[in-house]
C-alpha positions as CSV (number, residue, x, y, z in Angstrom):
1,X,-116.8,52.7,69.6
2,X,-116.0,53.7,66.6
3,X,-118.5,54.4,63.7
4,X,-116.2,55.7,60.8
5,X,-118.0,54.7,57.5
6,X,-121.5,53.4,59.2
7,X,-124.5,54.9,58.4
8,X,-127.2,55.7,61.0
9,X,-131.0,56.9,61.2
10,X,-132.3,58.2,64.3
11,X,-135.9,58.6,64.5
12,X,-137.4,61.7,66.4
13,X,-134.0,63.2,66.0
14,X,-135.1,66.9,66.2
15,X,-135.3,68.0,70.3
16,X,-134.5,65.4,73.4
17,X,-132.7,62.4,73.1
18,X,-133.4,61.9,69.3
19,X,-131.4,64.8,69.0
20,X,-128.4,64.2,71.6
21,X,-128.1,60.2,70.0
22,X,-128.2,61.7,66.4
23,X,-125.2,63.7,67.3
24,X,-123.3,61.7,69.1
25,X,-123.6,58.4,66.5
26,X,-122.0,61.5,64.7
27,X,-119.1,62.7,66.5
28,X,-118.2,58.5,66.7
29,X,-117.9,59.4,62.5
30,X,-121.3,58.1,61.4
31,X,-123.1,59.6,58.5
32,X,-126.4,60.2,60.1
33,X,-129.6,60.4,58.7
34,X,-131.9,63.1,61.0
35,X,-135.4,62.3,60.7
36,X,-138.7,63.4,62.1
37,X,-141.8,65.2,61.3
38,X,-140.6,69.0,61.1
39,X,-138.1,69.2,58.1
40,X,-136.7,72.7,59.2
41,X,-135.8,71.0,63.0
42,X,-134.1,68.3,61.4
43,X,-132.2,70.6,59.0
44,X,-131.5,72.7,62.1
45,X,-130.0,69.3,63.5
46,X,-128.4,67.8,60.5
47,X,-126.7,71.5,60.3
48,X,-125.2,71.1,63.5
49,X,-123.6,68.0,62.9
50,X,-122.2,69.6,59.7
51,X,-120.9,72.3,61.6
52,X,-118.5,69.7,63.8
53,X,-117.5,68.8,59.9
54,X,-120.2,65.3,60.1
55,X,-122.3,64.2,57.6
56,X,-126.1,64.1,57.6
57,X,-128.4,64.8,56.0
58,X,-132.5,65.8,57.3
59,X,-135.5,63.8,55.8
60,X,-139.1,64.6,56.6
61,X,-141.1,61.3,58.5
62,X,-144.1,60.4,60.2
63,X,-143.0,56.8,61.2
64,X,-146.5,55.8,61.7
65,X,-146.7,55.8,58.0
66,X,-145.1,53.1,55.8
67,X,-145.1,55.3,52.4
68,X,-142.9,57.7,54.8
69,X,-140.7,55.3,56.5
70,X,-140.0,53.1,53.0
71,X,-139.2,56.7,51.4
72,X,-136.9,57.8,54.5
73,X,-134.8,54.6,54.0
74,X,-134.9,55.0,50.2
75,X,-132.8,58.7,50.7
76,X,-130.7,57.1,53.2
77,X,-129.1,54.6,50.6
78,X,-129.7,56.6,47.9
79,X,-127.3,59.2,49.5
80,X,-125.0,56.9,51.6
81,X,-125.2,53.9,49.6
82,X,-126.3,51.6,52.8
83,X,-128.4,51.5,56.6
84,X,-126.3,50.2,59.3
85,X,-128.0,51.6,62.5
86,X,-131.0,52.2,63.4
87,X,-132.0,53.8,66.6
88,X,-135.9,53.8,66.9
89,X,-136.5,57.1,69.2
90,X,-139.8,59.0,67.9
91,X,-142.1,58.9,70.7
92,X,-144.7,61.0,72.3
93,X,-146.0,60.3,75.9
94,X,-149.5,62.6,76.7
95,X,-151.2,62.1,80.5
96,X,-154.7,61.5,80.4
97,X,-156.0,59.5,83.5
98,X,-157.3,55.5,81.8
99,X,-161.2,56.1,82.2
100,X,-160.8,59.2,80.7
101,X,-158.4,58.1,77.4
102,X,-159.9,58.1,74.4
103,X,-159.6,55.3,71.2
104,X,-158.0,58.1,69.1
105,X,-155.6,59.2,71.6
106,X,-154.7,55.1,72.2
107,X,-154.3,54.4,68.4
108,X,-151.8,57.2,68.1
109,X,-149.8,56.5,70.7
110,X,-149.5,52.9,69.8
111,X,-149.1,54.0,65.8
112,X,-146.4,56.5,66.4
113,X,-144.3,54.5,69.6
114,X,-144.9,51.0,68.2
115,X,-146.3,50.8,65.1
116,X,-143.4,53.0,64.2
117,X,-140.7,50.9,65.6
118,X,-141.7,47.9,63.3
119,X,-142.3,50.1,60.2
120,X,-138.9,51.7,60.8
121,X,-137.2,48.3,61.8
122,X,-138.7,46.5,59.1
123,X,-137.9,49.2,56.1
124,X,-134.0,49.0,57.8
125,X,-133.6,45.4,58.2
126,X,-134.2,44.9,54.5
127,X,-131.1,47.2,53.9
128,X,-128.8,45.2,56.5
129,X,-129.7,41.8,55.1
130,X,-128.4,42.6,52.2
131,X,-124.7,43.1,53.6
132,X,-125.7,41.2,56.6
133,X,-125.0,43.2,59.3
134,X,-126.6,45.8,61.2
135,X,-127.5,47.4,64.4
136,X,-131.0,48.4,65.8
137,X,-131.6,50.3,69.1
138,X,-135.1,50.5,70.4
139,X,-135.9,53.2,72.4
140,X,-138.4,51.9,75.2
141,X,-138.5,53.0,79.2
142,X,-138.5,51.6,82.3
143,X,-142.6,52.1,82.3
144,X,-142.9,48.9,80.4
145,X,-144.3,46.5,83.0
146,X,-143.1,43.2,83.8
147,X,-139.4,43.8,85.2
148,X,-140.0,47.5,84.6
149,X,-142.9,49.4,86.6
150,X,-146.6,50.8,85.2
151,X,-147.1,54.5,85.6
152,X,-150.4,56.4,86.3
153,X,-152.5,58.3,83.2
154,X,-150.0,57.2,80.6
155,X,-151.7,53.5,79.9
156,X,-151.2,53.8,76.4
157,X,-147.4,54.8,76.4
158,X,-146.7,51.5,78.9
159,X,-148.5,49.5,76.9
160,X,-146.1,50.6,73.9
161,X,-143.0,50.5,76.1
162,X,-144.0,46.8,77.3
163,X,-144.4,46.1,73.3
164,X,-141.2,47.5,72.2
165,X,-139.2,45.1,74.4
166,X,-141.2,42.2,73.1
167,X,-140.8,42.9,69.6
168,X,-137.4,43.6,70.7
169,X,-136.7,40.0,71.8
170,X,-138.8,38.6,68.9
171,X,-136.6,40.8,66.2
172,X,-133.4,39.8,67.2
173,X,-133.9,36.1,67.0
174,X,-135.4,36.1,63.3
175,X,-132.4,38.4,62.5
176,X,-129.5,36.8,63.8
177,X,-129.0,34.6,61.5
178,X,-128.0,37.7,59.3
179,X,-125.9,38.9,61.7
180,X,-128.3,41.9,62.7
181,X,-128.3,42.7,66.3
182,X,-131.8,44.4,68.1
183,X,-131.2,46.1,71.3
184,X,-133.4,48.1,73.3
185,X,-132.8,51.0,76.2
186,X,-135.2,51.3,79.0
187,X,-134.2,55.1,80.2
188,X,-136.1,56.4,83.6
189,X,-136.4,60.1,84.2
190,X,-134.3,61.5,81.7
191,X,-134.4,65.7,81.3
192,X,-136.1,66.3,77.9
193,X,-139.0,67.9,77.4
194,X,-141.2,64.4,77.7
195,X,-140.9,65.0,81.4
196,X,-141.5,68.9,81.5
197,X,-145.4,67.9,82.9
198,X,-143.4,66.6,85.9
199,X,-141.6,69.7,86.6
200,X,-145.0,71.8,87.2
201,X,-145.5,70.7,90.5
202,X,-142.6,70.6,92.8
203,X,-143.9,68.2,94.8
204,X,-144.6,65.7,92.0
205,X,-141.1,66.2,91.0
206,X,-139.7,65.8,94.3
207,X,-141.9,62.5,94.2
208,X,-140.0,61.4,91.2
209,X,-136.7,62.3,92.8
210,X,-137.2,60.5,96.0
211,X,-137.7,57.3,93.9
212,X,-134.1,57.6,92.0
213,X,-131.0,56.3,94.8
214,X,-128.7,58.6,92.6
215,X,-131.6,61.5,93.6
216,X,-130.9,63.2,90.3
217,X,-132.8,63.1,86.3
218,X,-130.6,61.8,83.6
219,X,-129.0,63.7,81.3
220,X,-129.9,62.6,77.3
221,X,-126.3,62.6,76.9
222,X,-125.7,59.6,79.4
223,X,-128.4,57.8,77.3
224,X,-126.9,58.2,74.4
225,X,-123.5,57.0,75.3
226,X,-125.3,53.6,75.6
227,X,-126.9,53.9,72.6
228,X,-123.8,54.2,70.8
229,X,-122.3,51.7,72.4
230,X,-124.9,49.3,71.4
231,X,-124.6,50.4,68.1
232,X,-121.1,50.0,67.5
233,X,-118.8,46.9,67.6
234,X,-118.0,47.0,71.3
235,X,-121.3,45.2,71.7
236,X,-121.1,42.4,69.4
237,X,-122.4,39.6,71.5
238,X,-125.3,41.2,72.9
239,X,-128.7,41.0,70.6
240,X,-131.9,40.8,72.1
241,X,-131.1,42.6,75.6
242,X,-133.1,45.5,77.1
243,X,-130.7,47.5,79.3
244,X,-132.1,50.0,81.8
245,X,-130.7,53.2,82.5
246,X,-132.3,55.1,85.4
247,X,-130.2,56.3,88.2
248,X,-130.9,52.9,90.2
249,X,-134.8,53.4,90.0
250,X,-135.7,49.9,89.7
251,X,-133.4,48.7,92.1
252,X,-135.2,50.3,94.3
């Protein structure tokens, strides 16, 4: 899996798994592009990899906006010449009980977790038709419905989840014919601070445990050694998949 000479955007790259893929696409020797909303996180993060002698560099982005996204791509090949990967990751997830949700807090869940994902997907594709080749990881979760499972008071972030792997699925049939590959990751309970509401209560985290056969929460790194794989060469036949990664949750 190695990424010597590839260039990679992460997305929400500046705390939890946006953070742990970012540097791990660069340890693999990608040129990594660390972007999210707070420019002094990202140089924080970009500054890290540079530190292990990587390359990065930290651009500012809201990917809900398509002036942001279209200018965060712009940098990226105006620095590095090209877009290889991208690995969708910004997200937020906020509990609110479904009667109680309001339009504004549904619109920005769906602008930032899937709007954002085809703004970001879109802006990058461009850039890998033109070499044709490319690699895009969506980020989506095993609260996606269908062959994943619905969650309580996040209806909004499901409903984005369940979209992701549709568009997924959609995406990588218009672009394989340029030889551009669109994967997604369903994680469960992975330890970041998405799931720090669950930790409050003891017994709702005990709850959550008692659902996962391996009885433990992910680490981001174990998530992003999928995500790199899916990136890289070693999964070259595989477009269009969503693989889950939860400690056997579903299976359950």
């Amino acid at each position: 899996m190695d990424l010597k000479g590839k260039v990679a955007i992460v997305t929400g790259a500046r705390r939890g798994m946006g953070k742990t893929h970012a540097l791990a696409l660069a340890k693999a020797g990608a040129k990594v592009v660390v972007a999210d909303i707070s420019s002094e996180d990202c140089e924080a993060v970009a500054a890290e990899i540079k530190k292990v002698k990587g390359e990065a560099i930290a651009v500012k982005c809201d990917v809900s906006k398509k002036e942001e996204v279209e200018e965060m791509v712009k940098k990226t090949v105006e620095k590095f010449g090209k877009v290889d990967i991208l690995v969708n990751n910004a997200g937020i997830c906020q509990f609110k009980p479904f009667l109680e949700l309001t339009e504004e807090e549904w619109d920005r869940t769906i602008n930032i977790n899937l709007k954002g994902y085809f703004l970001c997907a879109q802006a990058a594709a461009k850039e890998m038709v033109k070499q044709k080749s490319g690699a895009i990881v969506n980020i989506a979760s095993i609260a996606m419905g269908q062959v994943g499972v619905g969650f309580p008071a996040i209806t909004h972030y499901c409903a984005s989840k369940g979209g992701i792997v549709a568009m997924t699925e959609a995406m990588a049939l218009e672009l394989a014919p340029y030889n551009i590959r669109v994967n997604a990751v369903a994680p469960g309970a992975i330890d970041t601070p998405m799931i720090d509401p669950l930790k409050v209560d003891p017994k709702t985290m005990e709850g959550t445990l008692a659902r996962v056969p391996l009885h433990r929460v992910g680490e981001p790194e174990e998530v992003s050694n999928l995500v790199l794989f899916l990136a890289s060469d070693a999964s070259s036949y595989m477009t269009g998949s969503t693989v889950v990664i939860d400690g056997g949750w579903l299976a359950g």
